[in-house]
N, C-alpha and C positions, 0 to 999 in steps of 0.2 A: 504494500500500500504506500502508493507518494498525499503525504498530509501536504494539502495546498495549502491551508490556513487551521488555525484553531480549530477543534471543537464547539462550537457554540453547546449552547444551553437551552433547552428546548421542551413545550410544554404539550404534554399529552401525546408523543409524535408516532405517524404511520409511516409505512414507510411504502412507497407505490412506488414499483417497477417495472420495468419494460425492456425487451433484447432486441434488436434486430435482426433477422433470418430466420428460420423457419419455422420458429413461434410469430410470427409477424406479418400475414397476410395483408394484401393492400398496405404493406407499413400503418394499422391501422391502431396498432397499440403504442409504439414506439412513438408516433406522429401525437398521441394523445398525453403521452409524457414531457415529451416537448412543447406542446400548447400550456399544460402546466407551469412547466418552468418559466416560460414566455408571459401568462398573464399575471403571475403574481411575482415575477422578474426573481427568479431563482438564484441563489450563491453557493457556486461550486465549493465545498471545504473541503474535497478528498478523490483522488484517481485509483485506481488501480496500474501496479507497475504494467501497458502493455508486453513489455519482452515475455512475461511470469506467463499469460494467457493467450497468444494471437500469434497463429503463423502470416505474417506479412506477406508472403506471395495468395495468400488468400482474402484476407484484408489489407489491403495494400495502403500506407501512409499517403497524405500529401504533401503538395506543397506549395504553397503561397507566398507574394509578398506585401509586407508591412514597409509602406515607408521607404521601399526600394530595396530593404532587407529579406533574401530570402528566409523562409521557418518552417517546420516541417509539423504538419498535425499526426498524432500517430492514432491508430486505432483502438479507443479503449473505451473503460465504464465508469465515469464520473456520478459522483453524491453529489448533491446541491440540496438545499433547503430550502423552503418558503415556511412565510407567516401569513395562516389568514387571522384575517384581523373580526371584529365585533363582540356582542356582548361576553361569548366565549371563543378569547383566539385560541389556537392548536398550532401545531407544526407538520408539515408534510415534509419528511426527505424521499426526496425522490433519487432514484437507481435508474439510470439510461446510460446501455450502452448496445455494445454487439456480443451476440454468444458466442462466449471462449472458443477455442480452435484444441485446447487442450487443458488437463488440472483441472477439472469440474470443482472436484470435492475441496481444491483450496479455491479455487476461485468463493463458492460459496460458501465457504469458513471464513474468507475476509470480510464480506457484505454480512454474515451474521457480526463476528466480533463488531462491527461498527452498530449493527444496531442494540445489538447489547451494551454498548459502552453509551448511546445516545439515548437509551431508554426507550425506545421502539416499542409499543404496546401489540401492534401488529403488523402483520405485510403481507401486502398486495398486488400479486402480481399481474399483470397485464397482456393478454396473449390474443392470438386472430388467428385461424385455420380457414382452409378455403371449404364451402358443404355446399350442397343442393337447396338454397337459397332463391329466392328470384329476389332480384334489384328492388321491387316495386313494393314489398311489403317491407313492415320494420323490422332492423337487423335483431336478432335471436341473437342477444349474450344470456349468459349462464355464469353463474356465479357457484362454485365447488373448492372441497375440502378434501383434506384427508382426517381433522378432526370428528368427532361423531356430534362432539360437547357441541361445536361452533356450528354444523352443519344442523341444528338441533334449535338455537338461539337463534341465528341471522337467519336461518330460513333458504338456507344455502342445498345442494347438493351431495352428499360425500361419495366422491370418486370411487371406480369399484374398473377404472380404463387400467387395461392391460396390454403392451404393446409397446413400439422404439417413441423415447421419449427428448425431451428437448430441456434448455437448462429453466424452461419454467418448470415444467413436472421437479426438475433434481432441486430449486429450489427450495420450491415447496416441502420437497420431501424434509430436508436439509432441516427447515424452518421446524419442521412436525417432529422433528428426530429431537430437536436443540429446547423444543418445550415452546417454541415462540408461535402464537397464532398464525395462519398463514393461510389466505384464499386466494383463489384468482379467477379472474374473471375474463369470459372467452366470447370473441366477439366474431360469427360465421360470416363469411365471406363470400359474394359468389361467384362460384370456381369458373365464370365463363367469362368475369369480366374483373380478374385478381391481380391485374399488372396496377402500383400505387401509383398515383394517393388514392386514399379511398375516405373521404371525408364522412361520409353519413354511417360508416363503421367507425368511426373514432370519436361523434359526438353520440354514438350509442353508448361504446363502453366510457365516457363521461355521465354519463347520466346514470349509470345505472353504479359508476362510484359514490355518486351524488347519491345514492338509495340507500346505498352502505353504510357508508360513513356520517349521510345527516350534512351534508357541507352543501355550499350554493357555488357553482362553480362559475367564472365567467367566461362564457361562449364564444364572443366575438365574432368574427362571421363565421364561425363553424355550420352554425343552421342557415345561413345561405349560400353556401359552399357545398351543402349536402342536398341543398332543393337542387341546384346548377348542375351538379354533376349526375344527380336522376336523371332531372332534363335533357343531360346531353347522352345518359345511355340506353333513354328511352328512343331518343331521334333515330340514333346509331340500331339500336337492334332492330326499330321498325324497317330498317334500308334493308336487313338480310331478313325473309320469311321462314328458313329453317331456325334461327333464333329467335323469332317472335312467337313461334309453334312453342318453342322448346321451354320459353320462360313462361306464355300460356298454359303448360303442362303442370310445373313449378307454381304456381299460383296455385293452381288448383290443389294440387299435392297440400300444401302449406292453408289453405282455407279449411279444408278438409276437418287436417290435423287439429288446426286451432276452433273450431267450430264450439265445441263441447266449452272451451275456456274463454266464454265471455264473460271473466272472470272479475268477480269484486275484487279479488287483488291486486290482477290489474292497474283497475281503473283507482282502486288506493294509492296505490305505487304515483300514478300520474294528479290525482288530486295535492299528494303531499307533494311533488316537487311542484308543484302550480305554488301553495303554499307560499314555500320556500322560497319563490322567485317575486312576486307582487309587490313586495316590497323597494325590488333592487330594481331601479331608475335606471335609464342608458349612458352607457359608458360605466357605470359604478359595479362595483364588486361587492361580497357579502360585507356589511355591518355599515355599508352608505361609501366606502372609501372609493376615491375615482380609481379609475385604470383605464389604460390604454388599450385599445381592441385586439391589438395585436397584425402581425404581420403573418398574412396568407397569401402573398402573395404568389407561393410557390404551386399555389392550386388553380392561379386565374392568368388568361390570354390577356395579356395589355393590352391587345388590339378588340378585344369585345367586352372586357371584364365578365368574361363566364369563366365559369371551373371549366377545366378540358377534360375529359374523361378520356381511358385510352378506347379503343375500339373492343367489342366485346366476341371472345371466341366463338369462333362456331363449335359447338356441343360435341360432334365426332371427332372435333380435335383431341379430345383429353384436357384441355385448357394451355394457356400458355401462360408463364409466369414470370415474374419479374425478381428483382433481388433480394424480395423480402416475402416471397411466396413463391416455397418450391413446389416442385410438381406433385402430380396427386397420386401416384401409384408408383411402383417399383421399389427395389431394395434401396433404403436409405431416404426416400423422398416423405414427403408429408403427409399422413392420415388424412382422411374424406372427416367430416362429420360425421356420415354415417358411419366411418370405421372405429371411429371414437365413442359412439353414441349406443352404450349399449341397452338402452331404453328405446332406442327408434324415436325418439321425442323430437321435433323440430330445431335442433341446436344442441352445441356441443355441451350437453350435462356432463358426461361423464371424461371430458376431455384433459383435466388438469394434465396431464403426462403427455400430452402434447408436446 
């Protein structure tokens, strides 16, 4: 561990994490820890040595200039903190990086020691897998344990996925082993249109931290990021008929399923973040404090101001995938939802080992 600055001191803290790569469909978990960082302006205190975890010809460093100085970024996992503020502030550290190349079990000996030494109450991991989703309905995150007590209390899932896992499952594990509460939360993807950003998976599994944890989180243009990039994968599939058939089928599959759960809890879940939110004026963050919207601009065309969505696969492809969504079958590549899902439920319950 390189300590960039102090330890600070820190009240009630979770600790929300997110990896990059095959836990990370449409980059939609990782993108939602960095919208974090970004609205409540986060302060990096701690790295990870990359030499200890990262083969370099696979995560490749850069290099940039400062000033006409060249400096090289290397590939690793920084801690940062924020403070929300109002009548009761908290502390989130937040964990973003990319998953290890090697050393699992110290990699996540290091992020526990820190959160034991920081007082960490729980952690939260952050994950996206590519399923049988259609665009048009709302993204299925799933909230799962390996505790029975926690999955019992928060109304959580407890994992029961067996199968090749990713360094969210070994945290987790890790977390469960070490005595420290530990969920995560998994945000489906759909496998035909998994090349990132995927904006309206990243203000899912925001919202549905917001559910967890009881915090109001600031949006910024994430919910018009997520209407844009519908609209634009709505346009796009209507041009190709064998995907407009195939997401058609996908609806119906998913209406089906959900039929039976026009569920009061639901619509609980959605009354309490309304709640939550009616208070908090534009531009302001929870407890009235202003903030900045944020910069998205890595989602929108300058020349139209819409999100760009990438084009969405045609179905007999197998999918094609991008650098934070690998592919959906073969030795070493990424479980379906459904391979995860050993409930057949509409979204990854049973997926923590992802």
């Amino acid at each position: 561990m390189i300590e960039l600055e102090g330890v600070p001191e820190l009240i009630d803290p979770v600790m929300v994490a997110a990896f990059e790569g095959w836990n990370d469909a449409g980059d939609a978990a990782s993108t939602a820890v960095a919208h974090l960082d970004r609205e409540w302006k986060g302060e990096v205190f701690a790295a990870l040595d990359a030499e200890d975890y990262y083969d370099f010809q696979v995560n490749r460093p850069t290099v940039w200039l400062d000033g006409g100085v060249r400096k090289i970024t290397w590939p690793t996992t920084r801690l940062s903190v924020v403070r929300i503020g109002g009548d009761q502030p908290r502390d989130l550290v937040l964990v973003r990086g990319i998953e290890p190349s090697m050393r699992w079990r110290s990699f996540c000996n290091e992020i526990l020691a820190f959160a034991h030494e920081l007082g960490v109450e729980m952690v939260v991991v952050l994950g996206a897998l590519l399923g049988d989703t259609p665009h048009t309905r709302p993204v299925p995150v799933s909230g799962v344990t390996s505790d029975p007590d926690l999955a019992r209390t928060m109304d959580l899932e407890e994992t029961r996925y067996e199968g090749p896992t990713g360094i969210v499952g070994i945290l987790q594990e890790a977390c469960t082993h070490a005595g420290v509460p530990a969920v995560s939360l998994w945000a489906a993807v759909p496998h035909y249109v998994s090349q990132p950003p995927n904006p309206k998976a990243t203000l899912a599994l925001l919202n549905r931290l917001e559910d967890l944890l009881g915090l109001r989180i600031p949006l910024g243009e994430l919910p018009e990021d997520a209407r844009a990039w519908q609209l634009g994968v709505d346009q796009l599939a209507a041009e190709d008929s064998e995907v407009a058939e195939y997401v058609q089928t996908l609806e119906e599959a998913r209406d089906t399923a959900e039929l039976p759960e026009a569920s009061g809890e639901a619509i609980a879940r959605e009354f309490e973040r309304y709640l939550r939110r009616r208070d908090v004026g534009p531009g302001q963050a929870p407890g009235g404090h202003a903030t900045e919207s944020g910069d998205a601009s890595y989602l929108r065309d300058t020349s139209s101001g819409r999100t760009r969505p990438p084009k969405p696969v045609r179905p007999d492809t197998g999918g094609e995938t991008g650098p934070g969504s690998p592919p959906t079958s073969g030795p070493g590549r990424q479980p379906s939802a459904d391979q995860e899902n050993e409930d057949g439920d509409d979204g990854p319950q049973d997926s923590s080992e992802d």
